[in-house]
C-alpha positions as CSV (number, residue, x, y, z in Angstrom):
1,X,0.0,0.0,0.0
2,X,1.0,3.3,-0.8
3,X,0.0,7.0,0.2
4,X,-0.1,9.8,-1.5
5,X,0.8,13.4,0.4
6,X,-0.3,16.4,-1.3
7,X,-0.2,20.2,-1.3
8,X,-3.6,22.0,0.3
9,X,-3.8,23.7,-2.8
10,X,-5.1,20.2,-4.7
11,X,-8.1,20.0,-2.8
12,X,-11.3,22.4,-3.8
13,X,-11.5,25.6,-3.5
14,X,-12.4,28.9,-4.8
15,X,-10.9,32.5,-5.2
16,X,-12.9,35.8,-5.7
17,X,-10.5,37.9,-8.2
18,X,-10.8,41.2,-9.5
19,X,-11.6,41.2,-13.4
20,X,-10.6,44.4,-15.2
21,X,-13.5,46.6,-14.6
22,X,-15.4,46.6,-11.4
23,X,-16.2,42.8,-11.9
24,X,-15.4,40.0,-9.0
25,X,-15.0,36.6,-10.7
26,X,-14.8,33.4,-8.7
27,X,-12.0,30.9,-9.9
28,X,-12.4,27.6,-8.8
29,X,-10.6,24.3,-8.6
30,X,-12.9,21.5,-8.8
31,X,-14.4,18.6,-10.2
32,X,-17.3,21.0,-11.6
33,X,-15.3,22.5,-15.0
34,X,-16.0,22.4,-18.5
35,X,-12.7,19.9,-19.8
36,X,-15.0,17.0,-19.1
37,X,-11.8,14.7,-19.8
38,X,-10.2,15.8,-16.7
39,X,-11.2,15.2,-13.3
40,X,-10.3,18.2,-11.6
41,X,-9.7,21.5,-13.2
42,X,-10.0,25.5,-13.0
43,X,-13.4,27.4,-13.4
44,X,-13.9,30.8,-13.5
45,X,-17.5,32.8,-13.4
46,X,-15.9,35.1,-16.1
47,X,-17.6,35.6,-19.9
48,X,-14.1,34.9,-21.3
49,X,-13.6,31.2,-19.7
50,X,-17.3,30.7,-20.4
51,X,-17.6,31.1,-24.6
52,X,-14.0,30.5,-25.3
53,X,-11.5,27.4,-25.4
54,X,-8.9,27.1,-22.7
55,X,-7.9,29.2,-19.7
56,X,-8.9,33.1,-19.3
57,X,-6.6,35.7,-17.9
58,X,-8.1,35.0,-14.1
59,X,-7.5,31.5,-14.0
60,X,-3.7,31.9,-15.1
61,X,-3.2,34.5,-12.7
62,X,-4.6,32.2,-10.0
63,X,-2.6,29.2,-11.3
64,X,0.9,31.4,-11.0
65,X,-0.3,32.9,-7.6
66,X,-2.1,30.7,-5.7
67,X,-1.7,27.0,-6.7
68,X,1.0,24.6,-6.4
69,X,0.1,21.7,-7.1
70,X,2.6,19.4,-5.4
71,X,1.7,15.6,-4.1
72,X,4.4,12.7,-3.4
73,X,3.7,9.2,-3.2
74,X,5.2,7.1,-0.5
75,X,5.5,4.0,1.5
76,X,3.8,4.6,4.8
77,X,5.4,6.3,7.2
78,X,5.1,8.2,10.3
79,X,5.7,12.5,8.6
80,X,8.3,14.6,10.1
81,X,6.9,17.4,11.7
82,X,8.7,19.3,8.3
83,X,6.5,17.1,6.1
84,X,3.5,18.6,7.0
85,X,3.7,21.5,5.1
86,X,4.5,21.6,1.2
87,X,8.2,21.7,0.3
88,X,7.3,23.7,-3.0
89,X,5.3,26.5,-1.3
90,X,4.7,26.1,2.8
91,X,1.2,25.6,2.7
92,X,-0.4,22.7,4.8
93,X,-0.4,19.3,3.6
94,X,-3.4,15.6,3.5
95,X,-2.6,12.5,3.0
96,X,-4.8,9.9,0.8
97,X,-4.4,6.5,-0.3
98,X,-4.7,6.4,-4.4
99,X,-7.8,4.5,-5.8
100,X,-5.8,2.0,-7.5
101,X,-4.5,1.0,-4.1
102,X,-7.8,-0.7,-3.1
């Protein structure tokens, strides 16, 4: 059996974000997206991310601010007190066994 540790940022969430006028868009990372071949993936509430193909200007912005992204898989074992928190950006860490593991 393995487990996998991952980055807080890989769970789901959502962002309000500033558009370019006096909008507030919500960016989301979720299983609710419109790239129906992945299983999790950005949203955004925008017009732009709506009728067009691919990511819009608030999603990218979230992606190089806010996300990281980073998971390890391991052989259980009890975490150093330094393995609870991301070694790519400091954020707090979970822990899951993988689907394929059952």
């Amino acid at each position: 059996m393995t487990i996998c540790y991952a980055c807080i940022s890989t769970k789901d969430w959502g962002i309000q974000i500033k558009g370019s006028g006096s909008n507030i868009y919500l960016v989301s990372f979720n299983e609710r997206h419109k790239f129906k071949h992945r299983k999790k993936d950005f949203s955004c509430t925008c017009p732009s991310y709506r009728y067009h193909f691919g990511y819009c200007k608030h999603i990218k912005y979230v992606i190089e601010n806010y996300y990281c992204g980073w998971s390890e898989t391991k052989s259980p074992e009890p975490l150093t007190s330094r393995e609870y928190k991301c070694p790519r950006c400091g954020n707090d860490t979970y822990s899951y066994i993988p689907n394929d593991d059952f």
